[in-house]
N, C-alpha and C positions, 0 to 999 in steps of 0.2 A: 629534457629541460624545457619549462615553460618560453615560451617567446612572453618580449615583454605585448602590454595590450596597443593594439594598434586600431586607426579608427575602423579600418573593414571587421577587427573584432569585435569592436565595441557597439558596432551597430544591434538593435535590439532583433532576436528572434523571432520572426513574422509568419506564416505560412501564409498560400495561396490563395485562404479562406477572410486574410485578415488577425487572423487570431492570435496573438500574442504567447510566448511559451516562458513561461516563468518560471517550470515547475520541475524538479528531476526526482522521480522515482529510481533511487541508486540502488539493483541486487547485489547483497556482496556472499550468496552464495544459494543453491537453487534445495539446499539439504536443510531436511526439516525434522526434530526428536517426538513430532505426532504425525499421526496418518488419519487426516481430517477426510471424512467420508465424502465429500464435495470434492474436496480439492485433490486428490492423488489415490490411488490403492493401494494396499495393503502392502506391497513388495513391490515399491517406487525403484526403479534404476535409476539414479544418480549423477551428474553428469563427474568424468574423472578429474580429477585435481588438478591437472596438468594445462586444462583447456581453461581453465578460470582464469580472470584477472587477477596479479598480485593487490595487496593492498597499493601499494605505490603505483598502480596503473589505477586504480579504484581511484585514490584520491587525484591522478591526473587527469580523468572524467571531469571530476566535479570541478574542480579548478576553471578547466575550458569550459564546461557548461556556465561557470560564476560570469567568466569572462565572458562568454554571452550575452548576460543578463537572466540567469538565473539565478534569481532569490532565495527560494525556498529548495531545499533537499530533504528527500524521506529515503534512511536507507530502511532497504529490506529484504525477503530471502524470498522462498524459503522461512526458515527463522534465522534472523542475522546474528542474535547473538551466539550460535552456534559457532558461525566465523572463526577460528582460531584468532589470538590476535586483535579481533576488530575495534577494538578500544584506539587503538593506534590509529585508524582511521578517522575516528570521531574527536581525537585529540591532535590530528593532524590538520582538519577542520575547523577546529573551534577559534583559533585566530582571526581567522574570516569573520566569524561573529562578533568578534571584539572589532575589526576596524570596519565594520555595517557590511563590506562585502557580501555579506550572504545576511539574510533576514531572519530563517528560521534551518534547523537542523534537526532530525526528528526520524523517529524510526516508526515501524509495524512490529509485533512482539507478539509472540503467542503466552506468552510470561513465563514461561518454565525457568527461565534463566535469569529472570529481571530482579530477583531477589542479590543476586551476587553484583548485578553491575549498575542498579539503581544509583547508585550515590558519585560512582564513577562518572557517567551518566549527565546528570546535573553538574557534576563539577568543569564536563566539557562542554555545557552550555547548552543541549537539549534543556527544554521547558518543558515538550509534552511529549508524551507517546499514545501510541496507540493501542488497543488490544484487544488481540481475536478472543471474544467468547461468544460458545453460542446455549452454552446451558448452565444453571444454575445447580443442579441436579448430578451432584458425584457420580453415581450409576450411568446414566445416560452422558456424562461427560466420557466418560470411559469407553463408552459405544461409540460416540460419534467422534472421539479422536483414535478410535481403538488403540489403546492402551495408558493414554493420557493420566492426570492425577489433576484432580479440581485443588485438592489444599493448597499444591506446588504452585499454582498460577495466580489464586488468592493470596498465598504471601505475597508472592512478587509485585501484585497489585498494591499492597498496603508497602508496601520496601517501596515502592517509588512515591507513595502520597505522603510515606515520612518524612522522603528527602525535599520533597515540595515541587513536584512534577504531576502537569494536572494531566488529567486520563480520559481517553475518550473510549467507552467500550463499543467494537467492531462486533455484533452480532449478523452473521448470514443466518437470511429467511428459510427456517427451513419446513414443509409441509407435514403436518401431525405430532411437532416439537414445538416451531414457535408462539402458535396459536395457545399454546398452554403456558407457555413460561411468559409471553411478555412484561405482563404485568408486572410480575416478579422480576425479570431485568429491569425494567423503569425504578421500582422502588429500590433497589442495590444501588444502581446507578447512581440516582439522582438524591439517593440520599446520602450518600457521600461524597455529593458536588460533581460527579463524572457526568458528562455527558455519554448519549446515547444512540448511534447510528446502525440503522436495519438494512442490508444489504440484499436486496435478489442473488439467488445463485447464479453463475455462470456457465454456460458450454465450454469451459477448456480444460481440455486433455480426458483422455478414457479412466475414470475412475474406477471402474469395475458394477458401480450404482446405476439406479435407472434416476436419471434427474429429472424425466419428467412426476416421477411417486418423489423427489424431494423438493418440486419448486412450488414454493408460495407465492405468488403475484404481489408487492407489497400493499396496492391498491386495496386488497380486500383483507389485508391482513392493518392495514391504518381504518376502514370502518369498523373493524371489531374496537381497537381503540376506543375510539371514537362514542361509544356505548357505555364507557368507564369515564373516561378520560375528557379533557378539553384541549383541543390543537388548538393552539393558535399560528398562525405561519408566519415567519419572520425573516427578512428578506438580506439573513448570514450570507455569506459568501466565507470560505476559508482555503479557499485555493483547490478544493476539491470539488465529484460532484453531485455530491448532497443537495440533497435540499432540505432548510430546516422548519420546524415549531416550537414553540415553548407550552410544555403541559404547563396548564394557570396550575393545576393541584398541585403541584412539585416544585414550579418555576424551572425546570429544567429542559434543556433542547433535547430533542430527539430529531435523528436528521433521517434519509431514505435515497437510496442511494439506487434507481432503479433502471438497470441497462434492457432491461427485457418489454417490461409496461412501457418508462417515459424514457425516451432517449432523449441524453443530455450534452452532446456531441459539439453542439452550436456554440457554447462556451468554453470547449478545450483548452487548459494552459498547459497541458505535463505530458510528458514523455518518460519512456523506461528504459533503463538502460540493463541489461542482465548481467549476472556475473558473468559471464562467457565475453561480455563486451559487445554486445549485440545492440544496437538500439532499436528499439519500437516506436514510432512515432504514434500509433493505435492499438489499443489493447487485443480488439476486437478485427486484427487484422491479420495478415502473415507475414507482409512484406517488414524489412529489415534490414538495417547495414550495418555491417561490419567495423568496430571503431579497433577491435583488436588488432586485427591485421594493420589498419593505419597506423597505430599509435608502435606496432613494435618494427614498422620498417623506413619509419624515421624519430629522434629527440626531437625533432624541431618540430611542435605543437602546430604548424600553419596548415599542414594537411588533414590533421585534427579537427580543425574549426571547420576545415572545410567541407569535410565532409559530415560534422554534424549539421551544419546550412543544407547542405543538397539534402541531407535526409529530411528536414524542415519543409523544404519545401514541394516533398513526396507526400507531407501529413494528408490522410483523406478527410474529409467530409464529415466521416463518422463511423462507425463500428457495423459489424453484420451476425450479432445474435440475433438469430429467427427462432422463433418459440415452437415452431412446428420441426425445427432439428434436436431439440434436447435432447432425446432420446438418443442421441450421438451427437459427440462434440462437436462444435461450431469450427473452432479452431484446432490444433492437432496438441497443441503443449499445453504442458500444465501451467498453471496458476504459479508456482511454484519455479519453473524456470523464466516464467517473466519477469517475476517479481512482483509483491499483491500492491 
């Protein structure tokens, strides 16, 4: 059972550095219906069922994290709509949004399933989502999610602009792919009002790939741009950490999201929390504590809070992807059990 708020909980979320934490990255499960050549291999082990958070501890996270003064929540997996159930979560939430409690609720989606729960969705008070693509190209969609379906993800995309949920599409940079497609993401994108974010790949977890033959630098992948195109930079903030432009040709953002080139660590607000219960205070880190173990050997929420503080203020500095370890993960998990 919730404790009611008290002022030790209501005090705002600070780390060591100053930095304020606003943001909760919620995973509600680490299992995903693609096997994206970046992020996992081919014959992913899974973690077992058993070790996951219920929904009801999922939404007891969030609750305490509100009670923090956390605003904004992004669930994700994994892909979350996979979740059994997970509707119940977001409907369990959407109160929050109705009395300001919480400001924004909002998932990551690879879309395969966004066609069925789009409209659900908006009814629980999601605005936006987000969505991983990284090719326009059926053939090569199929490759790089090995076994993926481009149509499946395009309806989904359109199932949720019907319902009036605006899109942001997630492309990871990848080396000898996106160099040929951008242009052709920009103009999908942005002609259908979505905005458009470029993401560097990351070292986490053994994929089976060599990521130094798939990483693109976004630096030299925004002067190709640049040759077409007009950046203008624009000084967005959206709780994440982008940085954005507006093509003048399109009027449309395009953001860059770059852990490898520009580290962007000095303005941290978000934390991750995994389906396992695990919190991350750094993507780009190992360290982690434990909220499962606290939340299920006491109801009374005060050990909860307080051990999301001590983890607060364990937050580092910053992340440690070195470009000269690609070739082996940085970190030892995947993308996929952190939550993206």
């Amino acid at each position: 059972m919730l404790m009611e708020t008290s002022q030790a909980s209501a005090r705002p979320l600070v780390d060591t550095f100053g930095r304020s934490v606003s943001y909760l990255r919620l995973s509600v499960t680490d299992r995903c219906d693609l096997r994206c050549v970046y992020c996992m291999p081919e014959r992913m082990i899974f973690m077992q069922r058993q070790h996951l958070l219920s929904l009801e501890e999922l939404e007891r996270v969030a609750r305490a994290f509100i009670q923090l003064g956390v605003t904004k929540i992004r669930i994700t997996g994994g892909e979350p709509l996979v979740r059994k159930n997970v509707m119940t979560l977001f409907n369990n939430l959407s109160p929050l949004l109705r009395d300001g409690s919480l400001k924004e609720l909002t998932l990551t989606t690879n879309a395969t399933r966004l066609a069925d729960h789009a409209a659900a969705l908006a009814e629980a008070g999601v605005r936006r989502v987000n969505v991983s693509l990284d090719t326009l190209d059926p053939e090569r969609f199929t490759e790089l999610t090995r076994g993926g379906s481009l149509t499946t993800v395009l309806k989904g995309i359109e199932a949720a602009r019907l319902v009036g949920l605006a899109i942001k599409i997630n492309t990871v940079a990848l080396k000898g792919v996106t160099e040929k497609e951008v242009d052709q993401l920009i103009r999908f994108a942005h002609g259908d009002g979505m905005d458009l974010t470029l993401i560097e790949t990351m070292p986490l977890g053994e994929t089976g790939e060599d990521r130094l033959a798939q990483y693109l630098p976004l630096d030299s992948l925004r002067r190709q741009m640049e040759e077409r195109w007009t950046l203008n930079p624009v000084a967005l903030r959206t709780g994440g950490p982008a940085r954005y432009a507006r093509i003048e040709e399109t009027g449309g953002l395009v953001g860059f999201i770059t852990p490898l080139t520009h580290n962007f660590c000095e303005g941290c607000n978000r934390v991750r929390v995994t389906a396992a219960g695990l919190l991350h205070t750094c993507l780009g880190q190992e360290d982690a504590a434990d909220l499962k173990d606290v939340m299920r050997a006491s109801q009374d929420d005060r050990m909860l809070v307080d051990g999301i503080r001590a983890a607060i203020q364990s937050k580092p500095r910053g992340h440690d992807f070195v470009l000269d370890r690609m070739s082996a993960p940085t970190i030892a998990r995947h993308m996929s059990n952190t939550g993206g």
